[in-house]
C-alpha positions as CSV (number, residue, x, y, z in Angstrom):
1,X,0.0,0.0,0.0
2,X,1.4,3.5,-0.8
3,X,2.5,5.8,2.0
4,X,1.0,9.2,1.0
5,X,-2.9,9.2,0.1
6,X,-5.5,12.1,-2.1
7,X,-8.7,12.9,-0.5
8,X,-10.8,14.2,-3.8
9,X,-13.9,16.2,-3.7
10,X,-16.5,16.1,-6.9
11,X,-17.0,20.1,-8.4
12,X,-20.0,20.2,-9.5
13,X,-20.5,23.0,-12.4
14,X,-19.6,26.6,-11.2
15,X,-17.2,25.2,-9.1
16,X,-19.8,24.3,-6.1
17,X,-18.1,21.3,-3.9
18,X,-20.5,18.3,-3.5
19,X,-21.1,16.1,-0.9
20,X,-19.2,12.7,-2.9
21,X,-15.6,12.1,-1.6
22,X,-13.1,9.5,-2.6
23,X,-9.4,8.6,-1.7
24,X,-6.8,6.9,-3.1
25,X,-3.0,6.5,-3.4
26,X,-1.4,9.8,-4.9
27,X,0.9,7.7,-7.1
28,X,-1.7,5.2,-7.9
29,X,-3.2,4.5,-12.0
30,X,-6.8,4.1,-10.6
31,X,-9.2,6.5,-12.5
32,X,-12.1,7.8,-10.4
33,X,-15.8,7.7,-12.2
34,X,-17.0,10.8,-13.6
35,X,-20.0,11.6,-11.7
36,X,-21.5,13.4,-15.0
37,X,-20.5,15.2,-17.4
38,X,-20.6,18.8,-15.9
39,X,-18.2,18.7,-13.0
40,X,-14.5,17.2,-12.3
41,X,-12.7,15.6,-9.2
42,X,-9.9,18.1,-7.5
43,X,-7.5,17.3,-5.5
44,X,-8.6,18.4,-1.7
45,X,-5.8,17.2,0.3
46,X,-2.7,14.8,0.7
47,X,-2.0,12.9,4.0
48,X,0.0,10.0,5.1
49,X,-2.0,7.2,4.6
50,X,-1.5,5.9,8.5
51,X,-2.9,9.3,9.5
52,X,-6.3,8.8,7.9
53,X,-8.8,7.8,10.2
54,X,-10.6,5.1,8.5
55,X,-6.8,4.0,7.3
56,X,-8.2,-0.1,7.6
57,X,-11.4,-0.1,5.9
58,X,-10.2,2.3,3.6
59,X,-7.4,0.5,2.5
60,X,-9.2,-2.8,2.2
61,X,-11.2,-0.8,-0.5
62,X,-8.3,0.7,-2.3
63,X,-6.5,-3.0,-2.6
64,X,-9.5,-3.9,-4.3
65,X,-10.8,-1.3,-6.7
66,X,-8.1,1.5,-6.1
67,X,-9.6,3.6,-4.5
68,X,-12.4,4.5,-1.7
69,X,-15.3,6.1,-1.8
70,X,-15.3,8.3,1.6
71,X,-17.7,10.0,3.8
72,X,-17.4,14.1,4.1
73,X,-16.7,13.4,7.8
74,X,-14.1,11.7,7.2
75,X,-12.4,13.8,4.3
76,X,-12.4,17.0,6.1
77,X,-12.2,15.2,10.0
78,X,-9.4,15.3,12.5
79,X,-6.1,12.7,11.7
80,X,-4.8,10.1,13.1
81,X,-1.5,11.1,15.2
């Protein structure tokens, strides 16, 4: 598993952040689904992947399809010391 990690936001048009969050390795080759056609994934903020605080499930998920779909709690929450 990869030691630093993206937490991604979906823009929806005019730049409005929605409610879907993901994660995944920052050097990783997965490809996160477009949502639709009028908005774009941006990068929201980089961590070391031990410091996230659903680092277990999370990375279970990432093994497996390369990346995590998140909750907003968890994207913009606290981290792990």
């Amino acid at each position: 598993m990869k030691d630093e990690w993206a937490i991604m936001n979906w823009v929806k048009r005019g730049n409005v952040r929605s409610k879907i969050w993901a994660i995944l390795p920052v050097d990783s080759a997965a490809v996160l689904p477009r949502i639709d056609d009028s908005g774009h994934w941006e990068d929201f903020r980089r961590l070391a992947a031990q410091r996230f605080a659903g680092h277990a499930a999370a990375a279970e998920a990432i093994e497996a399809d390369g990346f995590c779909f998140i909750t907003e709690a968890l994207a913009i929450g606290p981290l792990v010391n």
